[in-house]
VOGU-3710 file (C-alpha; in Angstrom, 3 decimals, decimal comma):
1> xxxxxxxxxx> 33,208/-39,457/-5,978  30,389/-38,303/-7,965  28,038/-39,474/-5,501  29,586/-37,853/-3,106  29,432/-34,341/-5,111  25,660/-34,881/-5,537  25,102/-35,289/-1,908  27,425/-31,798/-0,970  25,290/-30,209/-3,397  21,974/-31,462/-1,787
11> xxxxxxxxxx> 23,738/-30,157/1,368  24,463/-26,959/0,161  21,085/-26,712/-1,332  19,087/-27,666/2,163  21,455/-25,020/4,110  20,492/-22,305/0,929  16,757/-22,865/1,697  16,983/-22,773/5,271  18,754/-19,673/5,468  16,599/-17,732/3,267
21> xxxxxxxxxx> 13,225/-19,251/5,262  14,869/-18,105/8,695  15,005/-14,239/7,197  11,073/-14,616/7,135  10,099/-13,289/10,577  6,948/-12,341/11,631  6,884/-10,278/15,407  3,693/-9,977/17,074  3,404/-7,730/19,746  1,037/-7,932/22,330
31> xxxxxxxxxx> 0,306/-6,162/25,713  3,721/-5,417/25,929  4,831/-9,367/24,988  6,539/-9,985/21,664  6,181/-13,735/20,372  8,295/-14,601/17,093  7,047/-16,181/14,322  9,369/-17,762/11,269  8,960/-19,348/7,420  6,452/-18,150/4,505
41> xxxxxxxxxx> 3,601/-19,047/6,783  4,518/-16,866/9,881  2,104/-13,808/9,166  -0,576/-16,627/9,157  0,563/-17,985/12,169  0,619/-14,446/13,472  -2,554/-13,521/12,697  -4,079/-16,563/14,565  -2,426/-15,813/17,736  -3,266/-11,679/17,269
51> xxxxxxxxxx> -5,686/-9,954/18,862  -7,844/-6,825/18,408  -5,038/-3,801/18,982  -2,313/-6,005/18,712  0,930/-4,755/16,718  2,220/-7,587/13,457  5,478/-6,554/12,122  6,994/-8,385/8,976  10,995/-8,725/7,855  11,317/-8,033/4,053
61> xxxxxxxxxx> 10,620/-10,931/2,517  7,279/-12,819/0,641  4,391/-14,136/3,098  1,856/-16,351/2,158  -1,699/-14,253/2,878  -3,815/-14,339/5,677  -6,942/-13,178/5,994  -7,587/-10,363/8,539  -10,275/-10,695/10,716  -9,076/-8,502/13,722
71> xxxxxxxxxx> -8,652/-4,910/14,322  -4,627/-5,206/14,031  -0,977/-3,165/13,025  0,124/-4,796/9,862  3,477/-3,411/9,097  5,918/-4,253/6,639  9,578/-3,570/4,984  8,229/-1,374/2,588  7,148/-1,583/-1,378  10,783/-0,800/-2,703
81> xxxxxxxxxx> 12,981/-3,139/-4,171  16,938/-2,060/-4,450  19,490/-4,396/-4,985  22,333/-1,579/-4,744  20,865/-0,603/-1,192  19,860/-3,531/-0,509  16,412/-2,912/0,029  13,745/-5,362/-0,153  10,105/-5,209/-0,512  7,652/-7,029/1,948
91> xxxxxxxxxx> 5,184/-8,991/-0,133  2,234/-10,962/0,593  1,646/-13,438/-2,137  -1,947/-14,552/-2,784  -5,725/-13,432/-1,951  -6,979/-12,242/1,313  -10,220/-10,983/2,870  -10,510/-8,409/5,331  -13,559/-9,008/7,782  -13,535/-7,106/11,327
101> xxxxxxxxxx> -16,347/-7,296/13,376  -18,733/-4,486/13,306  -18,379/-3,968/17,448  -14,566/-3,412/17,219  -13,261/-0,155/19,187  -9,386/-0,535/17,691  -8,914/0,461/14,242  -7,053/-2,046/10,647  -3,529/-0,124/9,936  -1,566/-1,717/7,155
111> xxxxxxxxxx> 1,907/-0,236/5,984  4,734/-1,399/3,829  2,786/-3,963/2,326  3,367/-5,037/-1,266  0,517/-7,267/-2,833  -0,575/-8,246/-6,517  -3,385/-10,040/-5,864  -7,165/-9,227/-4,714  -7,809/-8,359/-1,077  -12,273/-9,066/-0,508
121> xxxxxxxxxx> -13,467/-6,574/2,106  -16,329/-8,080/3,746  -19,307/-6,613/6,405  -18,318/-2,852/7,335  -15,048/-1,581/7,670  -14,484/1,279/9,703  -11,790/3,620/9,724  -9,087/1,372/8,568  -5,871/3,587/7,200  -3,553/2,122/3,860
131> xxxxxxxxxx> -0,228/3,646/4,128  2,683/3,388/2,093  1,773/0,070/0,366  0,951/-1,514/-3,296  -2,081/-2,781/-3,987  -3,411/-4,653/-7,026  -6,891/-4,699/-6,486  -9,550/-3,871/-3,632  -12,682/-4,897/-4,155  -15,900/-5,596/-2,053
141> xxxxxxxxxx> -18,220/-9,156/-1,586  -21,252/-8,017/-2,080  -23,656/-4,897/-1,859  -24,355/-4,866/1,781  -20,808/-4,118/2,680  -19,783/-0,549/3,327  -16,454/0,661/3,940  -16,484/3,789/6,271  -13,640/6,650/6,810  -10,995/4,841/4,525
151> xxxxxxxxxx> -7,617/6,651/4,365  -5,028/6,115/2,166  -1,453/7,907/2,494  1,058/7,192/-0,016  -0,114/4,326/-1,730  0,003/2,499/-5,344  -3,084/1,579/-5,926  -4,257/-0,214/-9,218  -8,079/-1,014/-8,879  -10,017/0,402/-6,161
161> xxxxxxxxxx> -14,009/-0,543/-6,132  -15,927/0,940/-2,735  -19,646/-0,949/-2,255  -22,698/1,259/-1,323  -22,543/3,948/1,390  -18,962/3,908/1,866  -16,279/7,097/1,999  -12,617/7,281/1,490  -9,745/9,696/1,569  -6,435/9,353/-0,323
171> xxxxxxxxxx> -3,744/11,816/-0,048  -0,839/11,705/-2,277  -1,411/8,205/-3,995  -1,558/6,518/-7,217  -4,444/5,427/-7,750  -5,997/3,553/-11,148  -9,713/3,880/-12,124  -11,497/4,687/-8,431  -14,827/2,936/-8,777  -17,902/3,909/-6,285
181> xxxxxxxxxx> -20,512/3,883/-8,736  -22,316/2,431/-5,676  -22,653/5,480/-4,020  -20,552/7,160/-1,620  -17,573/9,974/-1,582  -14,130/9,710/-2,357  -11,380/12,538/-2,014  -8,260/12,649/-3,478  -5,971/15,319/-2,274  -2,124/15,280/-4,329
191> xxxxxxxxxx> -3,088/12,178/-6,288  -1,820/10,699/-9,587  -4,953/9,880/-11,261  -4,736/7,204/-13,967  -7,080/4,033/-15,830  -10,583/5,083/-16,662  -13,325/7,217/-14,521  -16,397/6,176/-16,077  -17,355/4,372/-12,534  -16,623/7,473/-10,720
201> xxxxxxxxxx> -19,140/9,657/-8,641  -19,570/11,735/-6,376  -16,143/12,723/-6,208  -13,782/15,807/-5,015  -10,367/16,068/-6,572  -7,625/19,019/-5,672  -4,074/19,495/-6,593  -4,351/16,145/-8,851  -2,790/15,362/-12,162  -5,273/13,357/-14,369
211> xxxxxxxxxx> -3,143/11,037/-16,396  -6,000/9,817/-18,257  -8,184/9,166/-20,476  -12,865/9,614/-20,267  -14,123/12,933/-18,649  -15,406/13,063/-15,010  -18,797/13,104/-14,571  -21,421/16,190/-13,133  -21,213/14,924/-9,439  -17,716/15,097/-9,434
221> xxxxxxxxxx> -15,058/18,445/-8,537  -11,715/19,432/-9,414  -9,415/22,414/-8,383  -6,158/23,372/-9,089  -6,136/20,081/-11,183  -4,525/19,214/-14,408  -5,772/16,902/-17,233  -5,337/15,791/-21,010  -7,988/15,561/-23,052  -9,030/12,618/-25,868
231> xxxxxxxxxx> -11,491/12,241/-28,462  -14,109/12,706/-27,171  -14,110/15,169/-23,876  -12,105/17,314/-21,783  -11,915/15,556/-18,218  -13,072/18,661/-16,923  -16,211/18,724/-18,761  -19,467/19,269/-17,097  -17,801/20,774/-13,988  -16,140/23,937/-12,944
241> xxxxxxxxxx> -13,317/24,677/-15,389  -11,791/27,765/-13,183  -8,824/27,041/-11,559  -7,943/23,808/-13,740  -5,810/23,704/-16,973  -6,442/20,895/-19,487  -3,447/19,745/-21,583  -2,635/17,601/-24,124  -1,797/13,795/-23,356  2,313/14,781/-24,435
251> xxxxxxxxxx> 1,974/17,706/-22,368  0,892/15,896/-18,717  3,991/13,195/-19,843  6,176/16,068/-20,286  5,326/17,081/-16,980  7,199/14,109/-14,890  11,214/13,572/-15,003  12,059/10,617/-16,954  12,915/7,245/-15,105  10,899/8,507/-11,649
261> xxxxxxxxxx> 7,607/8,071/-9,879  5,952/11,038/-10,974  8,615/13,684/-10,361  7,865/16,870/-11,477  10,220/18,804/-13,335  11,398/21,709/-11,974  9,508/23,783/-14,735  6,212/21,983/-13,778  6,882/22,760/-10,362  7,084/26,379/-10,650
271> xxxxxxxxxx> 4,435/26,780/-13,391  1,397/24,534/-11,363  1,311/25,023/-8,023  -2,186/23,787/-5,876  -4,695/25,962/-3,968  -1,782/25,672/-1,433  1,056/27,302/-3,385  2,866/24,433/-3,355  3,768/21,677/-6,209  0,373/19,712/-7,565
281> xxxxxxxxxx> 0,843/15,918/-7,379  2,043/13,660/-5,227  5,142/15,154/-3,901  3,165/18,451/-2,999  1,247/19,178/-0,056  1,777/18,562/3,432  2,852/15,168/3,446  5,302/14,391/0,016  4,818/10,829/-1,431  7,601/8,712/0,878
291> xxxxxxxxxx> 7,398/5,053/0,295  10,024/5,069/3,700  9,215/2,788/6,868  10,733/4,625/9,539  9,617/2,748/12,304  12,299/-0,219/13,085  12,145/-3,298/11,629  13,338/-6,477/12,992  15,047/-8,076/9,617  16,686/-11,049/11,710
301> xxxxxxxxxx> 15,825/-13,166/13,911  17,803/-16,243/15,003  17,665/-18,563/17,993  20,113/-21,983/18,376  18,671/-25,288/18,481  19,403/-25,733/21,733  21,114/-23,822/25,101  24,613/-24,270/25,756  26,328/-26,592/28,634  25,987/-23,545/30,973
311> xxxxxxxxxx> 22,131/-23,195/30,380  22,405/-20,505/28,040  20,248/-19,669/24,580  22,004/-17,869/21,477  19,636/-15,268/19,729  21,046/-13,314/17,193  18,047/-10,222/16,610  19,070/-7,659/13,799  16,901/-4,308/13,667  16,937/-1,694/10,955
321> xxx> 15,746/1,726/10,911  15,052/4,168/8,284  17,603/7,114/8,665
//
């Protein structure tokens, strides 16, 4: 008898497992084909079929990485995890590189994407756009790289290092201690500014909240920008001081609802408003921080072993749109 419980378990166990690998589906979509890719290797598997301009779409669920080396549509679940809505994140669990060819025409989207780990840009990336998606850290392989037109809607960002030569754009992000100390430009249009900004130059800041500590340097500009200051400097120290208002570090905290991602209160809201007349941070501006995928996912994807007596093939598809 007991033997027999062990081996239901082991049976329950197996049919566990191979449920949850079957809701890991990578589609890739290409020249109007789809092929259908499953298990924690599937984006990998993916990525080797993929070509330049081709479309990769990912269930929610946590992907082993791959490294990118074509011009392609990454697209995820999303970065949110809610067990109430039952909303999962898409995750890709362990370093990649991203290394397209200089010659490339189509351009690197990824959305939806959650990742902790590093992601190693390599030759010269052009144009590539970061949307909705949590990053750890991005960082470069050596000096000669350059990263070129970099945009970045609605993203987390932790670490952000850009090699020599290289420009980049982020509207209504997150983003922790932007380093281009390199050379280069960044923007940052709506952002939550946090970490340290002793690595950054040659930078233009509007509508931002600094939630941080060490004082931008003389290359840098902010407008319509809020800031705390420490010990030692206001962060608005050694540029224009005009339209920006320097706090203390209670002050910015009071500034954001409680339990949210950098909600304003409504007080805040009223009180600083950018060189648009709308709400500083990231919910202000033209396009409000929304973490939301609202292009359809697939989120199942099932086909029987084999095809029935009368020839035919079971495939149970389930696809899931943001409302």
């Amino acid at each position: 008898m007991k033997k027999f419980f062990l081996s239901l378990i082991a049976a329950m166990m197996c049919a566990i497992a191979t449920y949850a690998q079957s809701s890991l589906v990578a589609t890739l979509s290409h020249e109007g084909g789809v092929s259908v890719f499953h298990g924690a290797n599937s984006l990998r598997q993916a990525m080797e079929a993929a070509d330049n301009g081709d479309i990769i779409t990912l269930a929610s669920g946590r992907y082993n990485a791959a490294n990118i080396d074509k011009a392609i549509t990454l697209r995820g679940a999303g970065v949110e995890e809610d067990t109430i809505t039952g909303a999962f994140r898409t995750q890709i669990i362990g370093d990649f590189s991203i290394n397209i060819a200089d010659n490339i025409s189509e351009h690197l989207t990824i959305e939806g994407i959650y990742h902790e780990n590093t992601i190693i840009t390599y030759g010269a990336l052009n144009n590539a756009m970061l949307q909705k998606c949590h990053f750890s850290s991005i960082n470069y392989s050596n000096s000669d790289n350059t990263v070129n037109s970099l945009t970045c809607i609605h993203c987390k960002i932790d670490y952000i290092s850009l090699p020599q030569n290289s420009s980049a754009n982020f509207i209504s992000c997150v983003v922790s201690s932007p380093n281009n100390s390199n050379g280069g430009t960044m923007e940052f249009t709506n952002c939550i500014i946090r970490g340290y900004l002793s690595y950054t130059q040659n930078a233009f800041f509007q509508n931002c909240i600094f939630n941080c500590y060490y004082s931008l340097n003389g290359t840098c500009m902010a407008t319509y920008c809020i800031g705390y200051a420490n010990y030692v400097s206001s962060p608005f120290e050694n540029i224009s001081k005009t339209t920006n208002t320097t706090l203390s570090q209670d002050q910015v905290n009071a500034l954001f609802k409680p339990k949210t991602f950098y909600m304003l209160t409504d007080e805040a809201k009223s009180e600083y408003v950018g060189i648009d007349g709308m709400e500083i941070g990231i919910y202000g501006g033209n396009i409000p921080y929304d973490t939301r995928i609202l292009s359809p996912q697939i989120t199942k994807c099932k086909v029987a072993a084999k095809t029935t007596a009368d020839g035919k093939l079971s495939v149970d598809i389930e696809v899931k749109a943001a409302e």
